[in-house]
C-alpha positions in Angstrom: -23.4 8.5 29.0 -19.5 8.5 27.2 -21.3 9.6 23.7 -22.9 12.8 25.5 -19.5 14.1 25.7 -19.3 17.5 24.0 -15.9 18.5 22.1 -14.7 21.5 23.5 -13.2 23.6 20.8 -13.1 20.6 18.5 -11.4 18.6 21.1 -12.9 15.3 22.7 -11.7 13.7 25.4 -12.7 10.5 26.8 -12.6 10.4 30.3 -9.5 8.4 32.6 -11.2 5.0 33.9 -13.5 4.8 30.5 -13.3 0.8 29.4 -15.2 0.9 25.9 -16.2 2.6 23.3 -19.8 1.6 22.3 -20.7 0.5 18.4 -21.4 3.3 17.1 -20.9 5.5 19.8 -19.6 8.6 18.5 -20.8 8.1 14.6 -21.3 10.8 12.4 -20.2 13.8 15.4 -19.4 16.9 13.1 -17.9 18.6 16.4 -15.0 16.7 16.8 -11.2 17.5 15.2 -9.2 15.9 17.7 -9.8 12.9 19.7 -7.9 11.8 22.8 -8.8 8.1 24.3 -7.2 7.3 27.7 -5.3 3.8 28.2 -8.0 2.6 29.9 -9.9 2.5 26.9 -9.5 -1.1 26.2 -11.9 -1.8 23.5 -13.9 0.6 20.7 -16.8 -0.8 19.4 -18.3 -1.7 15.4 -18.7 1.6 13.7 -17.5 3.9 17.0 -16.1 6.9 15.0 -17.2 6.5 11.6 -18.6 9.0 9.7 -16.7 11.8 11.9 -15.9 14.0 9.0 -14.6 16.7 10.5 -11.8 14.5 12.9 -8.0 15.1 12.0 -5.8 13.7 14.7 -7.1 10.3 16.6 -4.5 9.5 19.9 -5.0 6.0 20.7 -5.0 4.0 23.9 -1.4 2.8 24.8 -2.7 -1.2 25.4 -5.3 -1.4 22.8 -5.1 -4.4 20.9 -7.9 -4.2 18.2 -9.4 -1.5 16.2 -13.2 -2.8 15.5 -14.6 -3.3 11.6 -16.0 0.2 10.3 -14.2 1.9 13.3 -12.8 5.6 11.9 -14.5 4.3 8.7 -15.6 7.7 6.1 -13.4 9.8 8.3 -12.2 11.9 5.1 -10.3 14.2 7.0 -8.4 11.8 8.7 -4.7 13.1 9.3 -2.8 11.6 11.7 -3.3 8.0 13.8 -0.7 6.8 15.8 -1.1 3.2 16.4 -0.1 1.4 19.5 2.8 -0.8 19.9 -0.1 -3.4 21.4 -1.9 -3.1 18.2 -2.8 -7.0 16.6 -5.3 -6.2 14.6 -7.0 -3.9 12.5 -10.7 -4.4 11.4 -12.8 -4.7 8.5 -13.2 -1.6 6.7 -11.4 0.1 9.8 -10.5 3.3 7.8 -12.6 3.0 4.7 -12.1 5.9 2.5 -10.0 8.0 4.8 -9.1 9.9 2.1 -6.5 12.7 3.7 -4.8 9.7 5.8 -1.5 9.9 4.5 0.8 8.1 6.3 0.8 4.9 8.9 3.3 3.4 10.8 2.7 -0.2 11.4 3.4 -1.6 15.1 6.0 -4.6 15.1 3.1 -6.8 16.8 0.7 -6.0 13.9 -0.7 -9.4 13.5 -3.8 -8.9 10.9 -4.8 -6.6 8.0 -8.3 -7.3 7.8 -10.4 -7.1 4.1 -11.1 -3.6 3.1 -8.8 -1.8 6.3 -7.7 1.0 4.0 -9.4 1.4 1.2 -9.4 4.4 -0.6 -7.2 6.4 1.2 -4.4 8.5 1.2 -1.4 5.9 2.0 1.7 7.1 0.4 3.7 4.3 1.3 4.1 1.8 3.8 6.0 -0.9 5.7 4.4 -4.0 6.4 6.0 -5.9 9.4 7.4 -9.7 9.3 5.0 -10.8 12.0 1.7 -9.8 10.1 0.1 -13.1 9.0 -2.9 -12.2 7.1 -3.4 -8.8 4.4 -7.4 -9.0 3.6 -8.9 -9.0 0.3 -8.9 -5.2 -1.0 -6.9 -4.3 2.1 -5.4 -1.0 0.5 -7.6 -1.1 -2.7 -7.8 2.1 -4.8 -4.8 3.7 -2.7 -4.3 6.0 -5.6 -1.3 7.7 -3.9 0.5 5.1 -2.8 4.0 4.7 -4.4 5.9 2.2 -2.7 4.5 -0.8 -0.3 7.0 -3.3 1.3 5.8 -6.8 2.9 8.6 -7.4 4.8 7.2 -11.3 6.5 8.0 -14.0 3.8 5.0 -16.4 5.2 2.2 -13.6 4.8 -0.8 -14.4 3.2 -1.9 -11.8 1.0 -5.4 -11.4 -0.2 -6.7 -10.9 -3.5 -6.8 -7.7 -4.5 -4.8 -6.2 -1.3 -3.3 -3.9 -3.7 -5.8 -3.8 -6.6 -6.4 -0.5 -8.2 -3.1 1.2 -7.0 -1.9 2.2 -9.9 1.3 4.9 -9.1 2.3 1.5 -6.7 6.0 1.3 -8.8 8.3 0.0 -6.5 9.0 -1.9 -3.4 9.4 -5.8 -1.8 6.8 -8.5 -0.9 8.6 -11.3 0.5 6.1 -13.7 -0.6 7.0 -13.0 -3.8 3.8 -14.0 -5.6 0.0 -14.3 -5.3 -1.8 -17.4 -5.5 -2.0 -19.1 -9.4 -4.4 -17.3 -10.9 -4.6 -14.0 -10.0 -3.9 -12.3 -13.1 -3.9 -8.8 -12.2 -1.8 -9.4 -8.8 1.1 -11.1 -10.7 1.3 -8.6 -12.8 2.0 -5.8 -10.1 4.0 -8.6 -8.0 6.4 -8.7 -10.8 6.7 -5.0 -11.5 7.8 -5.1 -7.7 10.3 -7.8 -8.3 11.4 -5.7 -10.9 12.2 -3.1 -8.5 14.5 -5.0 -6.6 15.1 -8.5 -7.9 18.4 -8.8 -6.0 16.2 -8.9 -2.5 14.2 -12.1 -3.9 14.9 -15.7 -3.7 16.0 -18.4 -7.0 11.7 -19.8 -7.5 10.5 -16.1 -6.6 13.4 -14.4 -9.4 12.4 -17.4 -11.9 8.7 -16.8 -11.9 9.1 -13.2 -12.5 11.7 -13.5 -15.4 8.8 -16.7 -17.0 6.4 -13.7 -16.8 7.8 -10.9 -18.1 9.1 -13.1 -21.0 5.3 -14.4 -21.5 4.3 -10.7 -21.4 6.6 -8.4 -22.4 4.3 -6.6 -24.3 2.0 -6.0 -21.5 4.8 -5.1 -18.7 6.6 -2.5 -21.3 2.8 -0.8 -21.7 2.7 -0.2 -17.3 6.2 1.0 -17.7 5.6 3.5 -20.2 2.0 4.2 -18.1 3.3 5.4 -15.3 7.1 5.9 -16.0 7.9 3.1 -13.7 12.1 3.8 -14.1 12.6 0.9 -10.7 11.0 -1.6 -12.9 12.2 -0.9 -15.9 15.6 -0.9 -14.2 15.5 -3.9 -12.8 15.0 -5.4 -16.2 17.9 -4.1 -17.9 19.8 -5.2 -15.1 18.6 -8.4 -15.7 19.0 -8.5 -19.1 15.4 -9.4 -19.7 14.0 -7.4 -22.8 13.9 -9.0 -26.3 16.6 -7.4 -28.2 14.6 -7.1 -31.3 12.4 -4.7 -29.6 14.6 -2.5 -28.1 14.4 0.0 -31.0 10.9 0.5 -30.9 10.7 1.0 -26.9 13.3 3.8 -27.3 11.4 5.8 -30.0 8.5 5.5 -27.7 10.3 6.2 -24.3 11.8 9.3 -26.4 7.9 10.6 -27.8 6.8 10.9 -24.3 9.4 12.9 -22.9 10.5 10.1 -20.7 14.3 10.5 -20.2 15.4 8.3 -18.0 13.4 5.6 -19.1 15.0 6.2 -22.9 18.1 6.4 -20.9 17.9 2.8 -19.2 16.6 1.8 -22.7 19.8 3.1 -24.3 22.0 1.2 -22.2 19.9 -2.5 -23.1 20.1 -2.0 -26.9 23.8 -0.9 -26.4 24.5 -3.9 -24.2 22.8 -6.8 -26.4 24.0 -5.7 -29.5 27.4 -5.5 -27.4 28.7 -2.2 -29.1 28.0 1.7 -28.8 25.9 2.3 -31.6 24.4 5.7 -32.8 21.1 5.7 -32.5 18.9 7.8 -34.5 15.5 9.0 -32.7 
């Protein structure tokens, strides 16, 4: 049977001519590091890997085209999975609180995020290609590390929540430009983002985001000064979008945290709506 293999120093490899990976095949092995699949490997089942705490480096099959629900799920030291360029979908849960996965490049084919595919892991950033049509719900929920996320495909839907709980996420570009109406704590993080780069987005996209952040100043200025998010905070000046009768007050606080560059870009809106080069006192 495939799941009598033994890892041999760590090391499993499947053998040439394998087809599938039975659910739960291979769950909860604390022998394996490394894990090799031949392309002949054309389908892993519900739950194959999961719980392999111990597996760092995964090498997929070359023509695999799913990666099943729960899949490498609780694999916490997780390093390194390369993806293949047949990849269309990733499953439920498929890498659940793979906490050491760092990094992931998407394949161009990608077709669907499904609900809950990354939660909870390491995800620095990452590039999401046009041709992905779905993001599930709490697809990279609680991605604590992850500091930039682009959505490059203007006509994907993203689910509630895809990026709920990643808080350090301070700059980057979804094409759709906004959630659903509604979906309070999404719109706030989708405009932060527009901040970030306002000159990639479209006229309705740009117009939203500028309503919003005049409708809640208060509460964008607060995640600014949070997590020192200088791309938002950027765009904004650039924009001209802060009320100049606060500018004062967001300076004294940029300058009580230590936050130089934010005090910096805050310098440069006071001195541009009062339209002179004015001392300013801290």
């Amino acid at each position: 049977m495939i799941n009598d293999l033994d890892a041999i120093n760590g090391k499993l490899t499947v053998p040439d001519g394998t087809a599938a990976i039975d659910d739960g095949g291979f769950a909860g092995r604390e022998d394996i590091s490394e894990l090799y699949l031949p392309d002949s490997v054309h389908s892993l089942g519900i739950e194959a890997f999961c719980g392999c705490t111990q597996l760092k480096a995964v090498r997929l099959p070359s023509a695999l085209s799913e990666i099943s629900p729960a899949c490498f799920a609780e694999c916490t030291a997780l390093e390194c999975v390369e993806l293949p360029p047949s990849l269309l979908s990733i499953g439920e849960g498929a890498f659940l609180n793979c906490t050491a996965l760092c990094a992931v490049q998407f394949p161009e084919g990608l077709r669907e995020i499904a609900p809950m595919a990354f939660w909870n892991t390491g995800l620095e950033q990452l590039t999401i290609p046009e041709g992905v049509t779905v993001i599930g719900e709490n697809a990279f929920w609680s991605c604590e590390s992850l500091r930039r996320a682009d959505v490059l495909g203007k006509n994907t839907l993203i689910g509630e929540n895809a990026f709920g709980s990643c808080y350090e996420l301070t700059s980057g570009y979804i094409a759709p430009g906004y959630p659903q109406e509604g979906d309070a704590p999404s719109e706030l993080l989708y405009t932060l983002l527009w901040c970030s780069c306002p000159d990639r987005h479209g006229v309705e996209t740009s117009r939203r985001a500028e309503k919003y952040i005049q409708a809640n100043e208060a509460l964008i200025m607060e995640r600014i000064f949070k997590y020192n998010n200088i791309p938002a905070l950027s765009g904004i000046v650039g924009r001209g979008l802060l009320g100049a009768d606060k500018t004062d007050g967001y300076v004294r606080i940029s300058a009580e945290n230590g936050q130089a560059e934010l005090t910096a870009l805050l310098l440069q809106a006071r001195a541009s709506g009062r339209g002179i080069e004015e001392e300013f006192e801290l």
